[in-house]
C-alpha positions as YAML, in Angstrom:
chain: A
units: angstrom
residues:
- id: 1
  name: UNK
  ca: [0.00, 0.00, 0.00]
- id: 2
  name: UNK
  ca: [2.57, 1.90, 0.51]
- id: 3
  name: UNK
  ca: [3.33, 2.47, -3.67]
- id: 4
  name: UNK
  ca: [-0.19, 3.46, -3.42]
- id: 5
  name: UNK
  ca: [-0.02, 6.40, -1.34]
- id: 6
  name: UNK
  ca: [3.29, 7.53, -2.88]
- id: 7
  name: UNK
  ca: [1.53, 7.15, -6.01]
- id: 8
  name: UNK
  ca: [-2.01, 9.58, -4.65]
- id: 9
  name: UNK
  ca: [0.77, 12.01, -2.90]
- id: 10
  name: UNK
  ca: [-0.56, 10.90, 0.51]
- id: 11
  name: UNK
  ca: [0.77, 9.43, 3.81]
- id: 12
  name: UNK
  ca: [0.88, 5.54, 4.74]
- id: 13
  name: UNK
  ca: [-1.64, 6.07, 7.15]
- id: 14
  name: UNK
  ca: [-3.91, 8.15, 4.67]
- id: 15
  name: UNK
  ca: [-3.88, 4.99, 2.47]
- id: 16
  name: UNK
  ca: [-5.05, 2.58, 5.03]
- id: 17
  name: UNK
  ca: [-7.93, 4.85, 5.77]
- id: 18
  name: UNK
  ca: [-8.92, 5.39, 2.40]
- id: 19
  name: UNK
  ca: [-8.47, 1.41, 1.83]
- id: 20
  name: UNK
  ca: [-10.26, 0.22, 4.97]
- id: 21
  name: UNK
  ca: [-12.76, 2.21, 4.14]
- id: 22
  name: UNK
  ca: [-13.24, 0.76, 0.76]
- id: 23
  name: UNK
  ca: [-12.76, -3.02, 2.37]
- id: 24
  name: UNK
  ca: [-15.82, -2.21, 4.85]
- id: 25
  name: UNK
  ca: [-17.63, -1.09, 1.28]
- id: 26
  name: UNK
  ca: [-16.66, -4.46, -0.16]
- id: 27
  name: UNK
  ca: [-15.17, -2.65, -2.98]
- id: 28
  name: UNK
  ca: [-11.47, -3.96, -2.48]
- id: 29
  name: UNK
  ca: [-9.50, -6.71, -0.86]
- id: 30
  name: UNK
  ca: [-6.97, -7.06, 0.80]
- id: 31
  name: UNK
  ca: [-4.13, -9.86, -0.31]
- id: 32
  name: UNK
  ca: [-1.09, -10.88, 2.14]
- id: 33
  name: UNK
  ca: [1.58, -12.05, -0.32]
- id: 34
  name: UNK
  ca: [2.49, -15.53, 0.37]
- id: 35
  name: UNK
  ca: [6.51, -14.92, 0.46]
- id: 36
  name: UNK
  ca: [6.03, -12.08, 3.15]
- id: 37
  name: UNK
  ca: [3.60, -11.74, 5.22]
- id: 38
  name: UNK
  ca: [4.57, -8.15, 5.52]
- id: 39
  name: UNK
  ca: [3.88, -7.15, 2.40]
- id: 40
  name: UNK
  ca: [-0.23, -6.29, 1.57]
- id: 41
  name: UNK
  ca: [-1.52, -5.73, -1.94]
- id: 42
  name: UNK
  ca: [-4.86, -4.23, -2.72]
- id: 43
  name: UNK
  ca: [-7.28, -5.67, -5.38]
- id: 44
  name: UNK
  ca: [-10.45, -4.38, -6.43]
- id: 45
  name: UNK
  ca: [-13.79, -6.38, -6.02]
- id: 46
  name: UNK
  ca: [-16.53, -7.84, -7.84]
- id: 47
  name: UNK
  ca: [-18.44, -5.63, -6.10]
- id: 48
  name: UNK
  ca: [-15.96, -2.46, -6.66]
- id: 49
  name: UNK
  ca: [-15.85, -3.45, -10.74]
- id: 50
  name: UNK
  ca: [-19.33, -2.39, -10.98]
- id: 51
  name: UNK
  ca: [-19.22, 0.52, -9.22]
- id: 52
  name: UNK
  ca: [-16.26, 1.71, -11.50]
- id: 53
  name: UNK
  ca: [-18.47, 0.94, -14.67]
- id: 54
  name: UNK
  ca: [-21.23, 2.79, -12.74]
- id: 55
  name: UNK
  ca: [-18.97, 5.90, -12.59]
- id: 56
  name: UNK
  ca: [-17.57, 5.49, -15.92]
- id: 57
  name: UNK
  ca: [-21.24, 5.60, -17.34]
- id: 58
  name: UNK
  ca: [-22.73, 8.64, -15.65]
- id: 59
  name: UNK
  ca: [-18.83, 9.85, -16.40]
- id: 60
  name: UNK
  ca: [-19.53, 9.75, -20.21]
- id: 61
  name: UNK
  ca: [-23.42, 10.80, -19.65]
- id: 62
  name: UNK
  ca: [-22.14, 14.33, -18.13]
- id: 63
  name: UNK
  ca: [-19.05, 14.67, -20.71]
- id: 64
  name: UNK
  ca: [-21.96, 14.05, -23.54]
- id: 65
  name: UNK
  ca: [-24.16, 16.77, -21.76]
- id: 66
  name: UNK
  ca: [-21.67, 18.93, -21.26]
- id: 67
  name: UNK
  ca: [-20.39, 19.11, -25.04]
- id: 68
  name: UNK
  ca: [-23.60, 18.33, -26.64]
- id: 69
  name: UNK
  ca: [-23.76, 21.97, -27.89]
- id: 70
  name: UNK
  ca: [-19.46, 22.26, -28.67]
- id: 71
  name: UNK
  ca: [-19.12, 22.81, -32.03]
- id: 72
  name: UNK
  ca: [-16.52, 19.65, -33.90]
- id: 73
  name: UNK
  ca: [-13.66, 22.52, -34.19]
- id: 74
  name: UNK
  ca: [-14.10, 23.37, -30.73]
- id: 75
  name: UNK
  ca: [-13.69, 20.08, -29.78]
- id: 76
  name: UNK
  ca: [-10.46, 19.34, -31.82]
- id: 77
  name: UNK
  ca: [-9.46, 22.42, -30.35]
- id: 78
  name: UNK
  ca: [-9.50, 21.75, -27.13]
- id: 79
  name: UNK
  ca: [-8.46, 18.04, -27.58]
- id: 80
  name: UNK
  ca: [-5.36, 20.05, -28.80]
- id: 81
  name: UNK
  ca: [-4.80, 22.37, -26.03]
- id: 82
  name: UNK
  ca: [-5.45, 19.20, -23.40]
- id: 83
  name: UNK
  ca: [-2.81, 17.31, -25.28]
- id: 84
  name: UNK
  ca: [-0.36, 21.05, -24.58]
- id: 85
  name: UNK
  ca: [-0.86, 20.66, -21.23]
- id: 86
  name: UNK
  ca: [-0.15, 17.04, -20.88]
- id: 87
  name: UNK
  ca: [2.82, 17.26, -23.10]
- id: 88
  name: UNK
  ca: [3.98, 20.28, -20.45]
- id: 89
  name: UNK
  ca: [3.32, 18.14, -17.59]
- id: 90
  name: UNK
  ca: [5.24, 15.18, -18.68]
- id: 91
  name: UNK
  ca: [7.89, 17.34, -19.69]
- id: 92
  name: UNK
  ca: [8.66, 18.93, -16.16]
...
């Protein structure tokens, strides 16, 4: 877990809130690694599968609201200045 947190920017101890709190959900599990007991690895449920489709839908449902009146060339055009900022990210 503790990739994890490094990953979110966020303490050890933030990550094993965040995850217990997902385990009481049912949305992830918890897996001891066989080799060392020490070491804890996170997988996401059954249950937690569906609830990222679930997001993912109403995700696409707001983006398709949101740009049902964007014109194509504003679309390509900020597709372009997305793929700007990305490309500045990246680079620092």
């Amino acid at each position: 877990m503790i990739e994890l947190a490094r990953e979110q920017l966020i303490t050890g101890a933030g990550m094993t809130s965040i995850v217990d709190h997902l385990g009481e959900l049912g949305l992830v599990d918890r897996v001891r690694s066989e080799s060392d007991r020490r070491v804890v690895s996170v997988a996401i449920s059954r249950k937690g599968e569906d609830a990222v489709k679930q997001g993912l839908a109403l995700y696409r449902k707001l983006i398709e609201k949101a740009t049902r009146h964007v014109t194509e060339q504003e679309r390509r055009n900020l597709l372009a200045t997305l793929d700007n900022m990305i490309a500045a990210v990246q680079e620092a």
